[in-house]
Every structure is written in C-alpha cells, then in structure tokens.
N, C-alpha and C positions, 0 to 999 in steps of 0.2 A: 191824572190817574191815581185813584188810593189804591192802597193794600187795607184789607179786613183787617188784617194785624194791628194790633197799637197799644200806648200805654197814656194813659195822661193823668195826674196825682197834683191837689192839690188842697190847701191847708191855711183855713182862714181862723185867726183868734181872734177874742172876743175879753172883756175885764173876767168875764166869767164864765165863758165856755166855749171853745173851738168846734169845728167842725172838718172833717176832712171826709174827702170824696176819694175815690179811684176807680179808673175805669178802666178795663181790660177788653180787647176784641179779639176773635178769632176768626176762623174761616166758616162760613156755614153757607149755606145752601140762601138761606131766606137769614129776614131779620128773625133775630129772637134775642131778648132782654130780659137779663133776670136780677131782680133788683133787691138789693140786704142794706136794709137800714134799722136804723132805731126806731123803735113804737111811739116816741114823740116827734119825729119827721114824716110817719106815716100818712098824712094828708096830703103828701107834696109829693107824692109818687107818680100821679096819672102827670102832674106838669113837671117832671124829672124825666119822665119817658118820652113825653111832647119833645124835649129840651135836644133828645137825646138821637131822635128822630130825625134834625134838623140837617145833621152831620154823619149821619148813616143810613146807609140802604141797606146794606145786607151782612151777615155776618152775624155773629154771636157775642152777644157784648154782655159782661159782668159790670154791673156798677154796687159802690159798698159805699153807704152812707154814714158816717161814722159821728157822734154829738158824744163829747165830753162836757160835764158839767163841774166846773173847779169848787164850787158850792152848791150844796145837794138842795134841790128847789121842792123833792117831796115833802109835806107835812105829814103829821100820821098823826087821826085823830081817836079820839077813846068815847067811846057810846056810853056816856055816864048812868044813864039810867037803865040799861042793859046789865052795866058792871054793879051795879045796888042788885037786882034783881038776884042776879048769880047768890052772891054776897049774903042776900039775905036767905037766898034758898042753903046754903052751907049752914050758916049760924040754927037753921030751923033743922038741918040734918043731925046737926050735932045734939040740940039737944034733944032728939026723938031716939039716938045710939048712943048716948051717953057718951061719944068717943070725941076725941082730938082730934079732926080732919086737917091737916096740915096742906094748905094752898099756897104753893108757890108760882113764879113765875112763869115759868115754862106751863103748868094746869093753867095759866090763863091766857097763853097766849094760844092754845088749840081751841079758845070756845070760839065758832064760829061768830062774824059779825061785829067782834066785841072790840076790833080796831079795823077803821080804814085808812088810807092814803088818797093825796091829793092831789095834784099839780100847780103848784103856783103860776108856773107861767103860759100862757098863750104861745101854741105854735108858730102865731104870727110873728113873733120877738126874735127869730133867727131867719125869717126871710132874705134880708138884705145879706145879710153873711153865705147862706144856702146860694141866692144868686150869684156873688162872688166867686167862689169855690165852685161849684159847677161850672162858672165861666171857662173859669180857666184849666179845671178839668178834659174839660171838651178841647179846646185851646189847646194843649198839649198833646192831646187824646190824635185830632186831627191832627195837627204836625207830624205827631209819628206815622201816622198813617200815608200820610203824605209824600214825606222823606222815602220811606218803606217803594211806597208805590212807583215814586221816580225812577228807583234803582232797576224794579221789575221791568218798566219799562225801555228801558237801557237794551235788558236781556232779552227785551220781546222783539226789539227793534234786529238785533245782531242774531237774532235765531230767524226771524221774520227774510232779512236778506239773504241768509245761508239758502232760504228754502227756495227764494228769487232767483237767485243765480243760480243755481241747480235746476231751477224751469225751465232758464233762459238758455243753458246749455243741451238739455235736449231740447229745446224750438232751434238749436243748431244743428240738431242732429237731425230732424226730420226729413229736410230735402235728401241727405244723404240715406235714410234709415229707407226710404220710397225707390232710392235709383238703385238700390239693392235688392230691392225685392223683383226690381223689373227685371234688371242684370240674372239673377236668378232664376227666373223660370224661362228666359230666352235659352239659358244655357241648357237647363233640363231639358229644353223641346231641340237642341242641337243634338242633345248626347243620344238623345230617343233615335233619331236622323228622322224625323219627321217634316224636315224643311220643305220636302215636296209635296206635301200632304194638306199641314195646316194653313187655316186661313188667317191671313194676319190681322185680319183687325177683329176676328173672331176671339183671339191672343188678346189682345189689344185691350176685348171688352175683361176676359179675366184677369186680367192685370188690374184690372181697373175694382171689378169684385172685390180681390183679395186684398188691394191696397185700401177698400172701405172697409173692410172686415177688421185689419190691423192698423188703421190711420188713427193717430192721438192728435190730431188737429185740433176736435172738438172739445177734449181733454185739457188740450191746451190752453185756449182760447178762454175754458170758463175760470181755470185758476186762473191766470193772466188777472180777471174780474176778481176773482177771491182774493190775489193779493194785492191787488190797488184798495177792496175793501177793507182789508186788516190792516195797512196802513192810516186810513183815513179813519179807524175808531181808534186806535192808538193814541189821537188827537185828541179825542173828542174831552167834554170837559165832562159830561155825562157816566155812571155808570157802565161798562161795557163790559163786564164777565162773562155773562150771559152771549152776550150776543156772542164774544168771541170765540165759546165756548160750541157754540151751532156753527159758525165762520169752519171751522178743524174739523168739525166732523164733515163739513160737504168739500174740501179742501182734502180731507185723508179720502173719500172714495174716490175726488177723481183720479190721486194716485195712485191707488188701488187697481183703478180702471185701465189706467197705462200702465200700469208692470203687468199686469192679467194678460196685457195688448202686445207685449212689447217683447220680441225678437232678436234685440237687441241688446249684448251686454253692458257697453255701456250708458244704455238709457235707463237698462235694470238696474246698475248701480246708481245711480242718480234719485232712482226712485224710493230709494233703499235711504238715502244721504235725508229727502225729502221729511221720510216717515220719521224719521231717528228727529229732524227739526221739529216736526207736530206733536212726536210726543214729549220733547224738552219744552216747546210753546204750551201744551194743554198743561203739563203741569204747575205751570208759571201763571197761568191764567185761573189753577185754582186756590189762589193769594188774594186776587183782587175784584174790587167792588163791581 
C-alpha cells in the first residue's frame, strides 16, 4: 500500500554541470503532473512523465528539473554585415546634420537582430546524468511513499477491527434483541387480558411481521462480506483508494440501516462506535493510492 504523499531529491554532477531533480506528491483525486524544468531539458519531458507514471497512479505530483551549467555553453554572435550597415547609415546621418551622433553601447544593443545566441551543446550530452538523477529521484520518491503508506495501513487495520468487533457484538446481540421483542408483545396482549380472545398463532404470525420489519440479520450478513472485503484489499499489492473509498460508503449505509432498525440501546451504541471507525477509515483512505 502507498501513500500519494512523498518526497524523493536527488543530485547528479557532472566536470561541468549538475543536474538535480525533486519530486513532491500530494493527495489528488486523479494523476496530475506538473512538470518545471529548464528550456534545455525541455525535450525530455513526455519521457520524464512516462518515467513518472511507472511509480504513480494517482495523486498530484510536482517535479522540478533543475541544470546548472559550471561553464556558460551560450556563444553570442554579432551580424557583421548588419552592424556596417547600421554604421554606415550613422556616418551618412551625420553628415547630412552636420551633428556628432554619439553611439554607444547600450544604442546598439536595442537594434533588433544585431546579436544572437547559441547553444553549444546537444540535449543529448546530459542523458545519462538525467537518467541517473531521475532514477533515484523516483527511488526515494517511492520509499517515502511507501514507508508513508505502511503506517496508514497499520491505522486502517486497527480502525478496520474496532469496526469488526463492534459487528460481532451486536450479531450477539440479535438472538437476544428477537426474544425481546417477542417477550414484549406477549406481555402487551397479557396486560390487554386478551388471552381469551386471541389467536395464538395469529400472534405468532405478528411476531413474526414485526421481527422482519426490525431484523438486522441481512444488515448483518452483508457487512460480515464488506468486512472480509476490506481486509483482503488492504493486502492487495494493487492501488485500492478507490475501491476502499465505494467499500465505506456501502459499509456506512448498512449501518445506517441498523441504527434506523434498531430498538436497541446498546446496538444503537455500537452503531454509533461503527460510524466514528468509517469516518476515521475514509479519512485515512484519502492519503492513499
């Protein structure tokens, strides 16, 4: 089990230029990747995200591509027959104005054109280092995530059996919660003094109504299934936020369904003990992949 959470940083040099990566994740809904790098690593984006993909499902994840260069690899060249032209149109101004036009540097570095830049080197020349430092970017990235996730799982396990054992004590409670209610309306058709009157298996069938009307058997029976399911994704090696995420919500109505049903104080409290687990599980479940 991951956690979306994570950090992973790392930092590769080079005679003449490093490169450092970091990557950060969050909690999100869906994947979404948003990637800052340098305008000379920019061709390595779609395979930085491929990369990135391999090791994340879901979540929000920052990555920041970072290139120092210890020695500046731009050239910057000068348009010589651009700069005569200029040059010569100056020397033709002056003397049509008779004046001193005084040309300095800064006048010539706003003429449009009249210097560009270059790159000496090919993007390909930091490959191997990019692969590197992404490696283990990710490598770390995932460890935290990792670590992170084990712990949640810990908490999912210990909130998971609180919720078990509070099922398992109202499924004690039921035979008892049934020979109450029978006990109860015998007594009501005593106190009526109806015993000469009614039919008893006519009793017999209302008993039997009202015990379907307020029976959490079936209530029982399907969490019983929702909590062997939540244990067995807890396992799994697979993504399961999602899933666990749909498990709580059919898991919180059948408890719903038994406190609604339930006549009972302490099966209401139980159900009460249940909700308080679902809602510490769902929030714990929205950490993870």
């Amino acid at each position: 089990m991951n956690s979306m959470t994570g950090y992973g940083y790392r930092s590769v040099s080079r005679d003449d230029y490093q490169i450092e990566i970091e990557i950060k994740g969050y909690n999100n809904r869906y994947l979404e990747i948003a990637s800052y790098m340098n305008s000379s690593l920019s061709s390595y984006e779609g395979y930085i995200t491929s990369q990135v993909k391999k090791v994340a499902r879901r979540g929000k994840i920052e990555l920041s591509v970072k290139l120092k260069v210890f020695e500046s690899e731009t050239q910057v060249h000068l348009d010589e027959a651009l700069f005569r032209q200029y040059l010569a149109a100056f020397r033709r101004a002056e003397e049509i104005s008779s004046l001193h036009l005084n040309v300095d540097a800064s006048s010539l570095l706003e003429i449009e054109d009249l210097f560009s830049t270059s790159c000496q080197k090919n993007a390909e020349v930091y490959k191997d280092a990019l692969d590197e430092a992404l490696e283990g970017a990710l490598h770390d990235f995932s460890l935290s995530r990792s670590r992170e996730g084990e712990e949640t799982k810990k908490d999912l396990y210990r909130l998971g059996r609180s919720f078990e054992e509070a099922n398992e004590r109202i499924g004690r409670s039921v035979l008892e919660y049934e020979n109450y209610f029978r006990k109860l309306l015998i007594e009501k058709y005593e106190e009526l003094d109806l015993s000469s009157r009614y039919d008893e298996t006519k009793l017999l069938q209302e008993i039997g109504a009202l015990l379907v009307k307020y029976s959490i058997n079936e209530e029982q029976n399907r969490l019983k299934t929702h909590i062997k399911e939540y244990f067995k994704l807890l396992e799994s090696c697979e993504p399961v936020g999602k899933k666990l995420d749909f498990l709580c919500q059919e898991m919180n109505r059948e408890v719903n369904t038994t406190a609604s049903k339930s006549q009972n104080v302490s099966i209401t409290l139980e159900t009460v003990q249940m909700k308080d687990d679902l809602e510490n599980i769902r929030e714990q479940i929205r950490n993870i992949e």
